[in-house]
C-alpha positions as a printed NumPy array, in Angstrom:
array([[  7.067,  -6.132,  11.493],
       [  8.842,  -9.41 ,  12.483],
       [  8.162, -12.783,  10.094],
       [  5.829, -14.77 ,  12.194],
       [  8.175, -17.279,  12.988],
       [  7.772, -16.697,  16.949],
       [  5.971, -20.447,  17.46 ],
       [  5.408, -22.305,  20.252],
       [  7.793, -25.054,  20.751],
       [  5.264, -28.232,  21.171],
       [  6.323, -31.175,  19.153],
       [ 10.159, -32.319,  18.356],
       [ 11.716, -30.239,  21.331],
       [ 11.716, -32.038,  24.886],
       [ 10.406, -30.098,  27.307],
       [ 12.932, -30.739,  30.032],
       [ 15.04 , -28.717,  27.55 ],
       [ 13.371, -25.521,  28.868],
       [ 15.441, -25.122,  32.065],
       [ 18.581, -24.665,  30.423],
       [ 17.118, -22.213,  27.644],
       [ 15.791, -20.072,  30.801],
       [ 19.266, -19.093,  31.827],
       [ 19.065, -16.045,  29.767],
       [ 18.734, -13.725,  32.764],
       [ 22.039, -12.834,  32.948],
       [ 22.79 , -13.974,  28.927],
       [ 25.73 , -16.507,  30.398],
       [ 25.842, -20.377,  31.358],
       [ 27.754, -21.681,  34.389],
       [ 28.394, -24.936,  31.722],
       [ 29.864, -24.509,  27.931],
       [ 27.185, -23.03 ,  25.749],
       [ 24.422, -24.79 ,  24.533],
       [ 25.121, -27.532,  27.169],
       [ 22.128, -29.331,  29.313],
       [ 21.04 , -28.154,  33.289],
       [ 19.13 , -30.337,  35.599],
       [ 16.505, -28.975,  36.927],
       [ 13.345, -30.086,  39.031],
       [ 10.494, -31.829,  37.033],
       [  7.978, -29.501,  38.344],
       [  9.846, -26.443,  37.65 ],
       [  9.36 , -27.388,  33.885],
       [  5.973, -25.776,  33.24 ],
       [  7.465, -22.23 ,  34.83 ],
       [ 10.107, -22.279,  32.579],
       [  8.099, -22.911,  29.68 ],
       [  5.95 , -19.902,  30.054],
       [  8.914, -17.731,  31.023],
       [ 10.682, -19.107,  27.332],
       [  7.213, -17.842,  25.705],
       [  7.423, -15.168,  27.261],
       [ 10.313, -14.154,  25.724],
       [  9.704, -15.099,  22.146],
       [  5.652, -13.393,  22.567],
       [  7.997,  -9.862,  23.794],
       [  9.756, -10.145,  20.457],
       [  6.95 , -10.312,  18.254],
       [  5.008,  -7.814,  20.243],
       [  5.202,  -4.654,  17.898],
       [  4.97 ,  -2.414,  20.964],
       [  8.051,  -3.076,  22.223],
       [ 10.811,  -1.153,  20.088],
       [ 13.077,  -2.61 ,  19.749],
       [ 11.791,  -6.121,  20.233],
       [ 14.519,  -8.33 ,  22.716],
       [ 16.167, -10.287,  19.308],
       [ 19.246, -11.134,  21.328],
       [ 17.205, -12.944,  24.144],
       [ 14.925, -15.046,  21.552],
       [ 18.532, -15.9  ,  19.736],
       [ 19.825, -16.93 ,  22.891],
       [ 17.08 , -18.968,  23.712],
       [ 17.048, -20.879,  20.365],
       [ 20.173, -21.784,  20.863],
       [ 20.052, -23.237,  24.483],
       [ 17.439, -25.301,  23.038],
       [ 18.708, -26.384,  19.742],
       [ 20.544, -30.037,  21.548],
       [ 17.075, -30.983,  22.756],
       [ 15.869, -31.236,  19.55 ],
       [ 14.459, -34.725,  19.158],
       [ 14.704, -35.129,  15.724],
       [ 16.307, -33.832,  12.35 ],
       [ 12.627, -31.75 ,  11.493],
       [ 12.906, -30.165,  14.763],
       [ 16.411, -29.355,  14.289],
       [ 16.37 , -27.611,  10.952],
       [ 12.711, -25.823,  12.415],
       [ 15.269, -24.064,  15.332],
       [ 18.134, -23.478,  13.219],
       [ 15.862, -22.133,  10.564],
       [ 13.828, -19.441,  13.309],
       [ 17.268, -18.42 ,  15.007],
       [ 18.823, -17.706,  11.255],
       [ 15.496, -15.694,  10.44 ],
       [ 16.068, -14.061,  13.665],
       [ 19.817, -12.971,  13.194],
       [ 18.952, -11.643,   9.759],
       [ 16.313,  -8.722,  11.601],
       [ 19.132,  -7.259,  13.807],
       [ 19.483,  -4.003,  13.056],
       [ 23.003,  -1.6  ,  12.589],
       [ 22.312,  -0.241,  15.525],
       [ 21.646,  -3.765,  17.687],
       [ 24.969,  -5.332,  15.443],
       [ 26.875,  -2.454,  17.23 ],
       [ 25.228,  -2.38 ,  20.693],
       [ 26.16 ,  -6.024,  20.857],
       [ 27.646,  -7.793,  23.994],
       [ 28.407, -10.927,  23.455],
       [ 29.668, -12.856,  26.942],
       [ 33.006, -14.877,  26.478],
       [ 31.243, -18.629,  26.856],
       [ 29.186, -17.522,  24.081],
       [ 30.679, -19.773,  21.341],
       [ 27.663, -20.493,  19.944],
       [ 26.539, -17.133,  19.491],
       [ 29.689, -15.697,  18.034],
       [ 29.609, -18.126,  15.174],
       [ 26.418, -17.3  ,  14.302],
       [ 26.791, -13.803,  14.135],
       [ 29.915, -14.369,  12.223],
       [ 27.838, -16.644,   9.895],
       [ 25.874, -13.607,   9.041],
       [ 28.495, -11.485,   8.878],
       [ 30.271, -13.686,   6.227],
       [ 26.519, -14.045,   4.592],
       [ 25.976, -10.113,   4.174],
       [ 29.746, -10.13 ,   3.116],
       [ 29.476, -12.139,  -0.003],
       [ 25.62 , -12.2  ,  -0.989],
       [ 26.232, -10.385,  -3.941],
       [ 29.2  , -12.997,  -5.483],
       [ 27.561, -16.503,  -4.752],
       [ 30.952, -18.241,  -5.671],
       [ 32.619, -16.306,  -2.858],
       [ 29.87 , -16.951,  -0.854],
       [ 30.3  , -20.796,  -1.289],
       [ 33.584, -19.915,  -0.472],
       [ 33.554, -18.27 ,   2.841],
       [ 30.334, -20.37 ,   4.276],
       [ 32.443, -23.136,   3.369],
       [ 35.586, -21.684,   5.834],
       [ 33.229, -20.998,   8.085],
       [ 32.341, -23.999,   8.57 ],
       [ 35.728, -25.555,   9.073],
       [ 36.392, -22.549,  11.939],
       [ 33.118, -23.271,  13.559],
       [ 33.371, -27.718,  13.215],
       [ 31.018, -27.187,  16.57 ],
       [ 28.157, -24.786,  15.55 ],
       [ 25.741, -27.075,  15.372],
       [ 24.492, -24.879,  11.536],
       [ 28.165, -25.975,  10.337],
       [ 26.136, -29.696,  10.373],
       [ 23.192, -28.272,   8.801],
       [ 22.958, -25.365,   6.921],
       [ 19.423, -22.91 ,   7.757],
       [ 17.044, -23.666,   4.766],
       [ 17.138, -19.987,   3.32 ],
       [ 20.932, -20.034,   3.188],
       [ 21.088, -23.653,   1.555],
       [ 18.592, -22.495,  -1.312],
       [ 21.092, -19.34 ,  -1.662],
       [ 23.992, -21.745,  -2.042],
       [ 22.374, -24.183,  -4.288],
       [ 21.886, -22.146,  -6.993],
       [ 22.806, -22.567, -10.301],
       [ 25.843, -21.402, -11.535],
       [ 25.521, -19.325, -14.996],
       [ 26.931, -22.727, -16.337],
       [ 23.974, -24.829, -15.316],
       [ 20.98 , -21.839, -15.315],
       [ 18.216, -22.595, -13.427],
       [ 14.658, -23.035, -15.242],
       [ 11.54 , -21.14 , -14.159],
       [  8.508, -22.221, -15.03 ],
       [  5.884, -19.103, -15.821],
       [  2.072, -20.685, -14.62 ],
       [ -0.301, -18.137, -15.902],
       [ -4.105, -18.415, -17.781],
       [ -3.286, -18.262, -21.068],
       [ -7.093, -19.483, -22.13 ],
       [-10.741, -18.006, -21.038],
       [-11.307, -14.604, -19.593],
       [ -8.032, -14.229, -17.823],
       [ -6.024, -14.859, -21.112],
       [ -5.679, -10.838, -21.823],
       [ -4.097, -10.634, -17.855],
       [ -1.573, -13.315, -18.211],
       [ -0.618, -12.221, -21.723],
       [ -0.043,  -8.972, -20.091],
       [  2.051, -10.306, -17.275],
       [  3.792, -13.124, -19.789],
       [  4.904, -10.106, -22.108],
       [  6.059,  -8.078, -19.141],
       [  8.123, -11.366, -17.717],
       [  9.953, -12.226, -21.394],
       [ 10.423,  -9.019, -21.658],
       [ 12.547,  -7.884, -18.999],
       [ 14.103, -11.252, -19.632],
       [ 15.385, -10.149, -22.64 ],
       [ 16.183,  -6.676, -21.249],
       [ 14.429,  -3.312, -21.394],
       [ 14.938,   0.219, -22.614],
       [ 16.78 ,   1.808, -20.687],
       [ 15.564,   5.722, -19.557],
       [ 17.134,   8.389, -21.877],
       [ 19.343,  10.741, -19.833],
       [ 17.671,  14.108, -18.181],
       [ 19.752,  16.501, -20.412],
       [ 18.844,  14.476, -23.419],
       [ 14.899,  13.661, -22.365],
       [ 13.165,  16.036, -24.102],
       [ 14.911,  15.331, -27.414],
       [ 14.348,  11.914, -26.893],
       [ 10.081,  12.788, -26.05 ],
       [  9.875,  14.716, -29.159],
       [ 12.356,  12.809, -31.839],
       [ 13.81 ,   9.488, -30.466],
       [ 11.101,   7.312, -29.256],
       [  9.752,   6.208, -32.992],
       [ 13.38 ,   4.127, -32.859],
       [ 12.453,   2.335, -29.632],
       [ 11.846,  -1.336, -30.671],
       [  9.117,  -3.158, -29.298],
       [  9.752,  -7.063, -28.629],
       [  7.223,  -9.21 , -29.918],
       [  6.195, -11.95 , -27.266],
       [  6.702, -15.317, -28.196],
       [  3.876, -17.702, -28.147],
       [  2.169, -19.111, -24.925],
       [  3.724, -22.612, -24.674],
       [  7.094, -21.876, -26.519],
       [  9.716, -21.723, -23.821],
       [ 12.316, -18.785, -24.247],
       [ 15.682, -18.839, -23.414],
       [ 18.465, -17.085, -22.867],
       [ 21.998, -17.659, -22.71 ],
       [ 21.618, -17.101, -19.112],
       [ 17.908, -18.299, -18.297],
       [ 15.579, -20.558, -19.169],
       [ 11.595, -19.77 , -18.708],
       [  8.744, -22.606, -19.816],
       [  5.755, -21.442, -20.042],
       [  2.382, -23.527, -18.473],
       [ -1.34 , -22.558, -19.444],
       [ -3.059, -22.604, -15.64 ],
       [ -6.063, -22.64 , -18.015],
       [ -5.416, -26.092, -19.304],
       [ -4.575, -28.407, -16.527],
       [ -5.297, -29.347, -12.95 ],
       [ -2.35 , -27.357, -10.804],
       [ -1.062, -30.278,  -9.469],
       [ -0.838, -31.705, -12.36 ],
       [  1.088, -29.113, -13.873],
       [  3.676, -28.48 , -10.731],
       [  4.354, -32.348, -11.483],
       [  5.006, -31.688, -15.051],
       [  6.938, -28.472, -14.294],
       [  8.901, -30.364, -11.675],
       [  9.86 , -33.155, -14.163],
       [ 10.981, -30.77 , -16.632],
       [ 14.038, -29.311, -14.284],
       [ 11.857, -26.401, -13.436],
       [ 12.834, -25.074, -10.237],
       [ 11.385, -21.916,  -9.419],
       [  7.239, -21.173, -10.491],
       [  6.124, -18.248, -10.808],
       [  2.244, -17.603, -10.788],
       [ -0.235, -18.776, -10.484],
       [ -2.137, -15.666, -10.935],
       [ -5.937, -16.152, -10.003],
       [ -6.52 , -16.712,  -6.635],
       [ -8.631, -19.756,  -6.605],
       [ -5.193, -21.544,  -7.744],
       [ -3.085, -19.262,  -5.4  ],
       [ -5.477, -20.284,  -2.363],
       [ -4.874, -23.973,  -3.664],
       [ -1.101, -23.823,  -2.822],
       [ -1.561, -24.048,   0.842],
       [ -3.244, -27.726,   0.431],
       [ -0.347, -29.06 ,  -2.261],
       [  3.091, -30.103,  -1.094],
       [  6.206, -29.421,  -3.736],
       [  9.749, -28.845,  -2.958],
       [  9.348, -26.508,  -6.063],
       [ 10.027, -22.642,  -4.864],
       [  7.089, -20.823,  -6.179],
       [  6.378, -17.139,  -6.721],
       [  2.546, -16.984,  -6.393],
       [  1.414, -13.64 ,  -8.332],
       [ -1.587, -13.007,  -5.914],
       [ -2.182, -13.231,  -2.203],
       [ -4.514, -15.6  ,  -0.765],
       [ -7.295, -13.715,   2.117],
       [ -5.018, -15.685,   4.665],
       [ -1.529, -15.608,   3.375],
       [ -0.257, -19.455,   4.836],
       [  3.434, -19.72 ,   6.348],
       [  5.361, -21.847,   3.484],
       [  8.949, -22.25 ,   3.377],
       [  9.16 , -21.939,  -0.679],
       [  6.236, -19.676,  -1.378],
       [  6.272, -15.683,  -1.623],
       [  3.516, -13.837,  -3.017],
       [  3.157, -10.577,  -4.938],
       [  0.268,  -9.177,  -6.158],
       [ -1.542,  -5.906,  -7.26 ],
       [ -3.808,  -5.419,  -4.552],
       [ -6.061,  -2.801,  -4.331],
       [ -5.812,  -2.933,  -0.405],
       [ -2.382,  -2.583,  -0.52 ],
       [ -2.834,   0.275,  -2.653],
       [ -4.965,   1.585,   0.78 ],
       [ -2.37 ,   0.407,   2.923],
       [ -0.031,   2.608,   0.673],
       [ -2.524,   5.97 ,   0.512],
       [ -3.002,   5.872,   4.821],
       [  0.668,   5.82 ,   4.8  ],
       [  1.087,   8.665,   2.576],
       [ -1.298,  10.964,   4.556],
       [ -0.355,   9.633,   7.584],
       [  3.428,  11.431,   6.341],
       [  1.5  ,  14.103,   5.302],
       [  0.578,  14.653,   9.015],
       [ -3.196,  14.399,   8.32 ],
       [ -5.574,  13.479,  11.91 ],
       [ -9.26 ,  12.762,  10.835],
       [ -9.222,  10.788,   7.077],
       [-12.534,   9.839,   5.481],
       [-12.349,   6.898,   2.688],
       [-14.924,   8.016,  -0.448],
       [-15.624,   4.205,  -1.851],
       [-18.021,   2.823,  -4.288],
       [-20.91 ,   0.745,  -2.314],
       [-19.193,  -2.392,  -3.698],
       [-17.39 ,  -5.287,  -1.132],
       [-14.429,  -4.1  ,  -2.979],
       [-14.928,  -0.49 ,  -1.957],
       [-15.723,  -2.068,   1.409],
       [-12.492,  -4.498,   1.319],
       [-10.777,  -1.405,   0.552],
       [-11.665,   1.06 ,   3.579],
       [-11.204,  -1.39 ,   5.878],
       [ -7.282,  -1.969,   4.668],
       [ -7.09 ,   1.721,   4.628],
       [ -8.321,   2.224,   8.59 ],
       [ -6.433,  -0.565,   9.761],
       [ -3.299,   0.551,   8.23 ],
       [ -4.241,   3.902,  10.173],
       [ -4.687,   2.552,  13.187],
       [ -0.95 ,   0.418,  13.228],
       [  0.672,   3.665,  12.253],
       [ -1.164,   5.446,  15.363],
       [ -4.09 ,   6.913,  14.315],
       [ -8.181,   7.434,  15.189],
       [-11.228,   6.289,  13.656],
       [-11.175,   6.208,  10.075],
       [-14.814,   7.508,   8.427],
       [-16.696,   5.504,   5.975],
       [-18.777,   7.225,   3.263],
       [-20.162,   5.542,  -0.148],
       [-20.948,   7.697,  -3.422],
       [-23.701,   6.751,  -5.768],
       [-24.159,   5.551,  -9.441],
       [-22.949,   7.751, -12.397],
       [-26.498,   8.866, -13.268],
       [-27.692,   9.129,  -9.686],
       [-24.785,  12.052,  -9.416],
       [-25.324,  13.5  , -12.381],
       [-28.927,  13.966, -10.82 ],
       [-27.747,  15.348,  -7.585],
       [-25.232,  17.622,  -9.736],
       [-28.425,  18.91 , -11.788],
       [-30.122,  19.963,  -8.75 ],
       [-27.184,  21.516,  -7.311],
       [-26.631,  19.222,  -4.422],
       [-23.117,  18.738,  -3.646],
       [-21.16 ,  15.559,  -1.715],
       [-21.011,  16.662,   1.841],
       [-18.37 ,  14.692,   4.071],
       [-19.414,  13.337,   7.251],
       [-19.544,   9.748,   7.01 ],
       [-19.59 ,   6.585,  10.219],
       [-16.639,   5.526,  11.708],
       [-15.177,   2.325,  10.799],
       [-14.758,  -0.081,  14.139],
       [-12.07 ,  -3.028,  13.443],
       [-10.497,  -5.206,  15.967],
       [ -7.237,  -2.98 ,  16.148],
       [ -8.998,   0.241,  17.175],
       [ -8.464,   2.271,  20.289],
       [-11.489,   4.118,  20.22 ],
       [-14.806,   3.557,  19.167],
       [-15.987,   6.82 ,  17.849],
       [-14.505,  10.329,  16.304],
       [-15.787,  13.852,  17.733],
       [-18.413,  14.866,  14.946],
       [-17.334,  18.356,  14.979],
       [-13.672,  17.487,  13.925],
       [-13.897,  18.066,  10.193],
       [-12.303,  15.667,   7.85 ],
       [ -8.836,  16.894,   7.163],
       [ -8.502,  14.394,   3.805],
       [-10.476,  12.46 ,   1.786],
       [ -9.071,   8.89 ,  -0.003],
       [-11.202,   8.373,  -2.896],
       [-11.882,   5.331,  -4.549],
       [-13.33 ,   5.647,  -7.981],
       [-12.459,   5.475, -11.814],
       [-11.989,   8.429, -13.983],
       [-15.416,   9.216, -14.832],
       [-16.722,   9.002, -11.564],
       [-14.112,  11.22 , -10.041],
       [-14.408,  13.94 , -13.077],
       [-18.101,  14.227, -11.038],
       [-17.047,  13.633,  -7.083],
       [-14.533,  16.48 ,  -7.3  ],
       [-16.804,  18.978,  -8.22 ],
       [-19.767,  17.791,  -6.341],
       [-17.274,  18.316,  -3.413],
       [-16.715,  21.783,  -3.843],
       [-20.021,  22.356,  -4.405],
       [-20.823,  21.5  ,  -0.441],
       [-17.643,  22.579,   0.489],
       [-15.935,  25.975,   0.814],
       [-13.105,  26.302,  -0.529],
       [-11.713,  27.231,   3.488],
       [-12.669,  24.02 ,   4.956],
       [-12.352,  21.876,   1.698],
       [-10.095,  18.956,   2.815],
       [ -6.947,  17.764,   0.685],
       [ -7.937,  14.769,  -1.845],
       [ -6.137,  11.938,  -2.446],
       [ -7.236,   9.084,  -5.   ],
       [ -6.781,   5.94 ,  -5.75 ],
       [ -5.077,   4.528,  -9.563],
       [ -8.491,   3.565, -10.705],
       [ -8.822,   6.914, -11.63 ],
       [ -5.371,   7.501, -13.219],
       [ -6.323,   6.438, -16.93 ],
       [ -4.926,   7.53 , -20.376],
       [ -6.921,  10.422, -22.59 ],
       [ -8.494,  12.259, -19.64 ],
       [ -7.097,  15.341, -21.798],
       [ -5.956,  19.227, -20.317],
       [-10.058,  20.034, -18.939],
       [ -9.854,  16.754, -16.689],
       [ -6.518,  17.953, -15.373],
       [ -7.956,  21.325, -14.636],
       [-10.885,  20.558, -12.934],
       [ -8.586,  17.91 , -10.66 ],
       [ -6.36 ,  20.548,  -9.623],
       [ -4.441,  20.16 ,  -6.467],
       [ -5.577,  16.604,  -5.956],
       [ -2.779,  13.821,  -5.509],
       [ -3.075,  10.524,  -7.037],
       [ -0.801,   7.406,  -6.66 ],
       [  0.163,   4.703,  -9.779],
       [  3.092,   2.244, -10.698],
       [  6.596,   4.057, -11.434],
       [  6.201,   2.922, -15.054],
       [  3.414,   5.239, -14.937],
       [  5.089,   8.014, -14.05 ],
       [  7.165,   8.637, -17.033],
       [ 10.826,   8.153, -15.478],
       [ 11.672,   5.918, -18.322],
       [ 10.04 ,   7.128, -21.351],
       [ 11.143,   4.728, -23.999],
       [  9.579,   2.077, -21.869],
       [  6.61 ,   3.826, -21.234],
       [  6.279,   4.047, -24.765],
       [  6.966,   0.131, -25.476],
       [  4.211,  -0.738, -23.011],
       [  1.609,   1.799, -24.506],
       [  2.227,   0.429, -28.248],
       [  1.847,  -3.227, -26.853],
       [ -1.524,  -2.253, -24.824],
       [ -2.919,   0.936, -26.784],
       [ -2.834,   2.641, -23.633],
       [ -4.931,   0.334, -21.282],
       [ -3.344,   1.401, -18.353],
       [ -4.919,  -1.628, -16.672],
       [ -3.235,  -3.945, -18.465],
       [  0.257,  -1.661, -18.42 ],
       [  0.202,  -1.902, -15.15 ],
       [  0.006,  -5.829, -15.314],
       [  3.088,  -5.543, -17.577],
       [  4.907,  -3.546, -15.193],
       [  4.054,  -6.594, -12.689],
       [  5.584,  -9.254, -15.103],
       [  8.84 ,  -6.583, -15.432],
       [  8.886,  -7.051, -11.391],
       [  8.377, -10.801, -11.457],
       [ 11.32 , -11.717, -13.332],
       [ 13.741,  -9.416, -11.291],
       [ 12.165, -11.232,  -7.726],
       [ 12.568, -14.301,  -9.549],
       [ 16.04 , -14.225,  -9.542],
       [ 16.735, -12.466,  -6.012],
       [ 14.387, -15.525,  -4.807],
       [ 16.715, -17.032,  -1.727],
       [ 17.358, -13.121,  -0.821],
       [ 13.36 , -12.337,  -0.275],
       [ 13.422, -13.544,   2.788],
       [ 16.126, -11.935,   4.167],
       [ 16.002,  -8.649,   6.32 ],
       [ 16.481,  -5.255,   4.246],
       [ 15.62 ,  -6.759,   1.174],
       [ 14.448,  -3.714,  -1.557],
       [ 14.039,  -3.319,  -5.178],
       [ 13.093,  -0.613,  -7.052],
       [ 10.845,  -1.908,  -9.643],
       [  8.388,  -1.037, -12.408],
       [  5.023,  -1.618, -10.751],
       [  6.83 ,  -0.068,  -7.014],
       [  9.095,  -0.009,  -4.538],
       [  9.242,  -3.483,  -3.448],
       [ 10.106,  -4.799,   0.154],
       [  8.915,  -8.02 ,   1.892],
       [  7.05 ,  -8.248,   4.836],
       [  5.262, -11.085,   7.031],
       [  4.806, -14.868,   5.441],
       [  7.474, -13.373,   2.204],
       [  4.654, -11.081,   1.062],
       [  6.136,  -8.595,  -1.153],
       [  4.535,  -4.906,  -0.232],
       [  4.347,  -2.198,  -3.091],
       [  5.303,   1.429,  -2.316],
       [  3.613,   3.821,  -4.987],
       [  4.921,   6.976,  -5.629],
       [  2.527,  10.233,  -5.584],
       [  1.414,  12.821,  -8.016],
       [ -0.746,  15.377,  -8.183],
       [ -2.502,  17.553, -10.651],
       [ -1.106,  21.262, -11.234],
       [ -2.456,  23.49 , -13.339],
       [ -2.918,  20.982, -15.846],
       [  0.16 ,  19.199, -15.58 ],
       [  0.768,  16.05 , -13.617],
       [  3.839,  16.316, -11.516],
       [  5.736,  14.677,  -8.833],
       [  4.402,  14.896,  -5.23 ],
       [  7.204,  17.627,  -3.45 ],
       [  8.983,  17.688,  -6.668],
       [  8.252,  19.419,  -9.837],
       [  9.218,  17.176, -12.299],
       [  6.344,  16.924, -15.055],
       [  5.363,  13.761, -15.477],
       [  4.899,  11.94 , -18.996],
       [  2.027,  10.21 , -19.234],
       [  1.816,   7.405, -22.198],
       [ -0.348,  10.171, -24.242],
       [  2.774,  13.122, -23.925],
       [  5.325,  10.243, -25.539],
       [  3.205,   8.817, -28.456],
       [  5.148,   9.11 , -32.061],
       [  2.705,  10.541, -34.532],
       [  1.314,   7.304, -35.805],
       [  0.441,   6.087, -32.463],
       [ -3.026,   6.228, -31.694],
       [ -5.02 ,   5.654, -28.416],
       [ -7.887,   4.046, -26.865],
       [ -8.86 ,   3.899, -23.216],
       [-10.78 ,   0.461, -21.647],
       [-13.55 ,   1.047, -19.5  ]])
């Protein structure tokens, strides 16, 4: 899915602009590039809608591939009309954004027309940006040619926004400071500890994973030498010879009046705020300060220096009707707690479904703990039928009842789940009995070989930490949280946040991907990072990798002998 950064041209582009831009018919100009036509006043309004209609059939996800080249083109034929510097920067800003989502395959379909000077800087601009990304020195270097072979490109004047912030970083010699904005006070103190530890950490660099010949040695006798870094203390700032990180108490302060303070103390980049109250607050303060919010407001606001990245349970959802969607499944049912979470939940999952092409998703809630242990008693078992879930993107409005349900996406913690999947195949036979797929609220340290058993064949998804890939840090993280998996998980989020902290600039750019402690990260609309979990499932009382077999080690499997364990509920 494209940024949304197809807008309406209204205010700081004159309209009588439009006939030029609408030359795009035939992709050539009868004048040099970029160049005004005359045109008849009342032929204005035609050519408007025709421009929108051009830039609405590039954000439209049902065309594949969306017309790039024509909104480009446009943008450009409409860039000298700009009225002002604002307007300006806005179109150099949406046609950068739009070079940097052309694909291989459109870079090398390409026909580029020979008055198309314009054009052919640009895409050499981006060809000298994906060149040198990884050297920003170089980078400086070969923008800065660029713009001496390109004196006309009207971005050899002015720079797009995303590519300035790239160039304007600072050099090893002068390191940027980020300032860390997490609740360090209250209720939310143990989360941002978690996330604070997670952040310093990685700042100061991690274990790295023991080698597969040598990983079982290192399970069974190596891990006891694995140091674990103490954090420092909430407002101490920590510094390296390469970064600098101050740390604010969100707990303490107004947040404006801490981005001031932040911003007179050389801070740069934020990252946090956590809680969403403060995250929601962003949208209403202005700061040239870049900010990595660590949660996602309900309407996630278009901001030029704001990404966010969170732990969201719906993205989780989002995640798990991907997952069975791969796993060719037709009829899903989501199994969900009669909570507005649960509820919040099933509707991310069927919308999800619904983008990547499927049906009606079914709805069905479970009861209390003792109100199953009371249907258990008297033998009654969870049968799945459920309603079908109507949102705004669906294409039907019902499901055949007598399609059975093909997979089941439960949402419940481990003690409700060590009752669901029986009470399932109690109802069910073991013929008709759907695959099951749950959420990581049920993944939680201590569920011992008899929970494993009785879970047998069902998949689960978690954070790669989670998984055991890197056992030494696995181990840190469980010493630092006696195995709260809850709050190991908010570690693995701090790990994340300091590696997106500094590939900032690049988040917005297309093909951006990290492979990170608490998921595979990309970015998607309004710089909203999205998660990809990785799948297990229970075999024979092992935990493995989905379609591998890899045993996984859970926190519990790498524990030194003086380790001991307890589980939050």
């Amino acid at each position: 899915m494209l940024p949304s950064i197809f807008v309406r041209f209204k205010n700081g582009l004159a309209y009588t602009a439009l006939l030029s831009a609408m030359i795009i018919a035939g992709c050539t100009m009868p004048e040099q590039q970029g160049q005004p036509t005359s045109g008849p006043k009342d032929n204005i309004s035609a050519e408007i809608n025709r421009y929108q209609a051009i830039i609405d059939a590039a954000h439209d996800q049902s065309v594949n591939p969306p017309p790039l080249l024509d909104s480009i083109r446009a943008y450009i034929a409409l860039e000298p009309y700009a009225t002002d510097d604002a307007a300006r920067q806005k179109n150099l800003d949406e046609t950068w954004q739009l070079l940097t989502h052309l694909s291989p395959q459109q870079m090398n379909e390409l026909v580029i027309n020979a008055n198309e000077y314009t054009l052919q800087g640009w895409l050499d601009l981006l060809s000298t940006y994906q060149t040198n990304k990884q050297d920003l020195e170089k980078l400086r270097s070969a923008v800065h040619d660029w713009q001496i072979r390109y004196s006309d490109n009207p971005a050899a004047h002015r720079l797009p926004s995303s590519l300035q912030q790239i160039l304007l970083q600072e050099t090893k010699d002068h390191p940027a400071i980020i300032g860390l904005f997490l609740p360090l006070d209250g209720q939310a103190k143990v989360f941002g500890n978690a996330i604070r530890q997670g952040f310093l950490d990685a700042q100061k660099g991690l274990p790295e994973p023991v080698s597969p010949e040598n990983a079982n040695a290192a399970n069974s006798e190596n891990l006891d030498a694995v140091t674990t870094i103490p954090a420092p203390e909430a407002t101490d700032t920590a510094s390296t010879v390469d970064q600098t990180v101050k740390v604010y108490d969100t707990s303490s302060q107004p947040l404006t009046t801490l981005l001031a303070q932040a911003q007179q103390e050389g801070v740069t980049l934020v990252v946090g705020p956590l809680l969403k109250p403060n995250v929601e607050q962003l949208a209403q303060i202005e700061t040239p300060l870049n900010i990595l919010a660590l949660n996602e407001p309900d309407v996630p606001q278009p901001r030029p220096n704001i990404c966010y990245f969170s732990l969201s349970p719906e993205d989780e959802a989002k995640n798990a009707a991907k997952h069975l969607w791969q796993q060719q499944k037709q009829t899903p049912l989501v199994l969900i707690p009669p909570t507005e979470l649960g509820h919040r939940i099933a509707k991310a999952f069927a919308e999800e479904w619904q983008i990547l092409g499927g049906q009606t998703v079914r709805q069905q809630s479970f009861g209390t703990l003792s109100e199953m242990r009371q249907s258990m008693n008297r033998g009654i078992g969870i049968r799945l039928s459920g309603t079908p879930m109507i949102s705004p993107r669906s294409t039907t409005t019902s499901v055949n009842a007598l399609d059975p349900v093909d997979a089941v996406y439960i949402v419940a913690n481990a003690d409700e789940l060590s009752l669901i999947k029986p009470m399932i195949d109690m109802a069910i036979s073991s013929r008709q009995k759907p695959a099951l797929y749950a959420n990581s609220r049920s993944n939680t340290s201590g569920s011992g070989p008899d929970f494993r058993l009785e879970m047998d064949g069902m998949q689960f998804s978690d954070i790669p930490l989670l998984t055991g890939t890197n056992p030494p840090l696995i181990q840190q993280a469980a010493k630092k949280f006696t195995n709260d998996y809850s709050l190991m998980r908010l570690y693995a989020m701090g790990i994340d946040a300091w590696s997106l902290a500094n590939q900032f600039p690049h988040l917005r750019q297309a093909g951006f991907n990290l492979k990170g402690a608490s998921g595979e990260l990309s970015v998607t609309d309004n710089c909203t990072i999205l998660r990809q979990l990785p799948w297990m499932r229970f075999n024979q009382g092992r935990i493995v990798l989905e379609d591998r077999t890899d045993e996984v080690n859970t926190p519990d499997d790498v524990h030194s002998p003086e380790d001991t364990s307890s589980q939050t509920q």
